[in-house]
C-alpha positions as CSV (number, residue, x, y, z in Angstrom):
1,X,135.3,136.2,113.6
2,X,134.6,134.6,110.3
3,X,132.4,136.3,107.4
4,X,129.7,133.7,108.0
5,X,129.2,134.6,112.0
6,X,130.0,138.5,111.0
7,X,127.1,138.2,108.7
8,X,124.9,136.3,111.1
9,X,125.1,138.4,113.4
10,X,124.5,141.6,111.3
11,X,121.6,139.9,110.9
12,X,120.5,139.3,114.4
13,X,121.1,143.0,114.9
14,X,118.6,144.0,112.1
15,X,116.5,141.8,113.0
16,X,116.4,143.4,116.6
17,X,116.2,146.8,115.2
18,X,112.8,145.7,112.8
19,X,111.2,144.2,116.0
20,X,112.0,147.5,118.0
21,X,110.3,149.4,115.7
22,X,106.9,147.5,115.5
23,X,106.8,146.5,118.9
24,X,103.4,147.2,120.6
25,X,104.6,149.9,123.4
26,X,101.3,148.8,125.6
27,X,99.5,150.7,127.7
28,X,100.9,152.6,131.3
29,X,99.7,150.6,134.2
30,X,99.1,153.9,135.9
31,X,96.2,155.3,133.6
32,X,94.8,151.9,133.3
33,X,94.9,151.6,137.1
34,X,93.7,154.9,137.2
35,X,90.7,154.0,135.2
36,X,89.6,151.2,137.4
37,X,89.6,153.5,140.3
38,X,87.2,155.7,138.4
39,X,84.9,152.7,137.7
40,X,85.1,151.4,141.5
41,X,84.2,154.8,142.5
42,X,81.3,155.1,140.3
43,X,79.7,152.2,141.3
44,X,80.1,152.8,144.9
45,X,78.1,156.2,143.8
46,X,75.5,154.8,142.4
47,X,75.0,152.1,144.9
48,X,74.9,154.6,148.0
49,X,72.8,157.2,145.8
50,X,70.8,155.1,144.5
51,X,70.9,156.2,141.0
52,X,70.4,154.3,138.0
53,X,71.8,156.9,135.3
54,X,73.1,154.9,132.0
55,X,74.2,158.4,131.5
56,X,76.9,158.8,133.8
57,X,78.6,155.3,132.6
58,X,78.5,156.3,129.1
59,X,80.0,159.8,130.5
60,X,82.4,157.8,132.7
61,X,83.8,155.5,129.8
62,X,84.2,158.7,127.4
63,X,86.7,160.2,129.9
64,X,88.7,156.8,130.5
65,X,89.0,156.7,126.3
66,X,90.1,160.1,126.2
67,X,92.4,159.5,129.3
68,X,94.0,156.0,127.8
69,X,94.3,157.6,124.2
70,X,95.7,160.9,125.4
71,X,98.8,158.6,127.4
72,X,99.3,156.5,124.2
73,X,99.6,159.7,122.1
74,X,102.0,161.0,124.3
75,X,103.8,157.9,124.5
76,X,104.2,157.8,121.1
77,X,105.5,160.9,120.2
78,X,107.8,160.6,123.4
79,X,109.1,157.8,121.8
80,X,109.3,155.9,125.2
81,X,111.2,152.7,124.6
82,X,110.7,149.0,125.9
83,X,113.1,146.1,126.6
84,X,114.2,143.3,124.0
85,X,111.5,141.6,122.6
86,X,110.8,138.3,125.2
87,X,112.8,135.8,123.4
88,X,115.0,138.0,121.2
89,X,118.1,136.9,120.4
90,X,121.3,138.3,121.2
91,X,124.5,137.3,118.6
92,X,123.9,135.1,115.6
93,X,120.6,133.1,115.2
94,X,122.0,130.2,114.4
95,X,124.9,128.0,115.0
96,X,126.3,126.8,111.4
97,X,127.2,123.2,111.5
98,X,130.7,122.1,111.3
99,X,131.6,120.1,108.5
């Protein structure tokens, strides 16, 4: 391996390693999921009930926030990790022309 594709891909790998850290760990399908259900089932509520209550939407979307920022918390300081980056590279960059 010559210095120029050593140093290529030293690159590469730093370049993996500053995408890792940014990259936007999203949000579990699960609580999201979970939040929809919520919804559904307050609708179906108020539609059989017959209540109008702005009150209990407002109540409803204050639990889903705390629900989806409690899992990214925890997700964070877990430090749960995620693939590659779609379209990262793996090895040098770039091929250098031969001369």
């Amino acid at each position: 391996m010559s210095d120029v594709e050593s140093a290529l891909h030293d690159i590469a790998r730093m370049r993996e390693q500053l995408a890792a850290s940014s990259r936007f760990q999203g949000l579990a399908p699960g609580v999201v999921a979970l939040t929809g259900c919520f919804a559904f089932a307050l609708g179906a509520w108020q539609h059989f009930a017959g209540e109008d209550d702005l009150l209990i939407w407002i109540l409803n979307a204050a639990v889903c926030a705390l629900m989806i920022g409690t899992e990214a918390i925890a997700r964070v300081s877990i430090g749960v990790q995620t693939g590659p980056l779609i379209g990262a590279q793996k090895g040098p960059p770039v091929r250098m022309a031969e001369r």
